[in-house]
C-alpha positions as CSV (number, residue, x, y, z in Angstrom):
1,X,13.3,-12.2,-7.0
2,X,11.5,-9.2,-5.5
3,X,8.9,-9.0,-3.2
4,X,5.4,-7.9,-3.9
5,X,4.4,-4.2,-2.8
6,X,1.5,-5.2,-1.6
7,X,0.2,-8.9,-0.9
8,X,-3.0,-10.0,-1.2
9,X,-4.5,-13.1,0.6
10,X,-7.2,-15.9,-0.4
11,X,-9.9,-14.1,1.3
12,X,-9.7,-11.4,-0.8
13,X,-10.8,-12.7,-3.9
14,X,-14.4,-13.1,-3.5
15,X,-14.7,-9.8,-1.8
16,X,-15.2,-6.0,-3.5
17,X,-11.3,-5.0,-3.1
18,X,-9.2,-5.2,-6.2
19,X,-7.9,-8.5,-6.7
20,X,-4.3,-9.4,-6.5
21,X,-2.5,-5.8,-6.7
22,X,1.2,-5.8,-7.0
23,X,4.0,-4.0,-7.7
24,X,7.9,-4.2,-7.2
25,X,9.8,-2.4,-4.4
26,X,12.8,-0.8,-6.1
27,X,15.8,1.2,-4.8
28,X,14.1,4.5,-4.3
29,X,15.4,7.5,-6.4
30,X,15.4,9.8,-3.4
31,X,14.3,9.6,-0.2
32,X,12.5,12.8,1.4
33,X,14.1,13.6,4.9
34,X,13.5,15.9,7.6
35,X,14.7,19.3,5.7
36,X,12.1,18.5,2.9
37,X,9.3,17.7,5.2
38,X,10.1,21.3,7.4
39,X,10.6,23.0,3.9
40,X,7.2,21.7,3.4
41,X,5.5,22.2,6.9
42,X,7.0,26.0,6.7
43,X,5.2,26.5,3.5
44,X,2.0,25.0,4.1
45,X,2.1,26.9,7.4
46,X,2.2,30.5,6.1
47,X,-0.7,29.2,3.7
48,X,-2.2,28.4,7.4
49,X,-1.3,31.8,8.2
50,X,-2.6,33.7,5.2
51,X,-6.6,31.8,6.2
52,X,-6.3,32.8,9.4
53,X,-6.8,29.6,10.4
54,X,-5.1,27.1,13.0
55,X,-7.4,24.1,13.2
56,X,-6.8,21.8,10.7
57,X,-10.5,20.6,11.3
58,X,-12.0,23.9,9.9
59,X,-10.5,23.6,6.8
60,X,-12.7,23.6,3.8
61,X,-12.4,20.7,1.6
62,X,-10.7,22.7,-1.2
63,X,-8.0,24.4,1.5
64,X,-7.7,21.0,3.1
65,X,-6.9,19.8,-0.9
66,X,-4.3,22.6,-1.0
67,X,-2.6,22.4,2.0
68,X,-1.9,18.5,1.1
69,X,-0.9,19.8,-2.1
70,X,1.4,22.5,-0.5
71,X,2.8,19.9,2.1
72,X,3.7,17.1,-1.0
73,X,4.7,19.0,-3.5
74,X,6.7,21.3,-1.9
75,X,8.4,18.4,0.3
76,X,8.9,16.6,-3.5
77,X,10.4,19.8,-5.1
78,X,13.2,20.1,-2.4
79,X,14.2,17.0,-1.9
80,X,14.5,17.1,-5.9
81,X,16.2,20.2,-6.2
82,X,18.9,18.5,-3.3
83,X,19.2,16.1,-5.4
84,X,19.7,18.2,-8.6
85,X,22.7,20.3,-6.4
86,X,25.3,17.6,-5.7
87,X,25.3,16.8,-9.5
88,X,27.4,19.1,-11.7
89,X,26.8,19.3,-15.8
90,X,29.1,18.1,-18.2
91,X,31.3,20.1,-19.3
């Protein structure tokens, strides 16, 4: 039997949270490790650099947005392409 992703008590039900979310925890697929997050650091970092800009905090909302968007899908695309290298097509 698996465990619920995420439990919800009692309390919760008469409260404005959603009730009773769950989900399954499965083997992951992948798992992103420290190259995929410095891939992704590295990239978002010369976005950093092309703003001129050091402090997260004086990010706009829209280049806060694409920095996150930098950092996750560029950490997602490398551990995938990883992934995609140690299998071989058939033949």
């Amino acid at each position: 039997m698996t465990e619920p992703l995420i439990r919800t008590s009692p309390e919760n039900r008469d409260s404005t949270e959603p009730e009773f979310i769950t989900g399954i925890i499965a083997d992951p697929v992948f798992e992103l490790g420290a190259p995929d997050i410095r891939a992704a650091g590295a990239r978002a970092g010369r976005y950093l650099d092309v703003l001129g800009k050091t402090d997260l905090a004086t990010l706009t909302a829209e280049e806060w947005d694409h920095f996150c968007t930098l950092m996750v899908m560029t950490a997602f695309d490398h551990a995938v392409d990883r992934l995609r290298s140690r299998f071989k097509p058939p033949l």
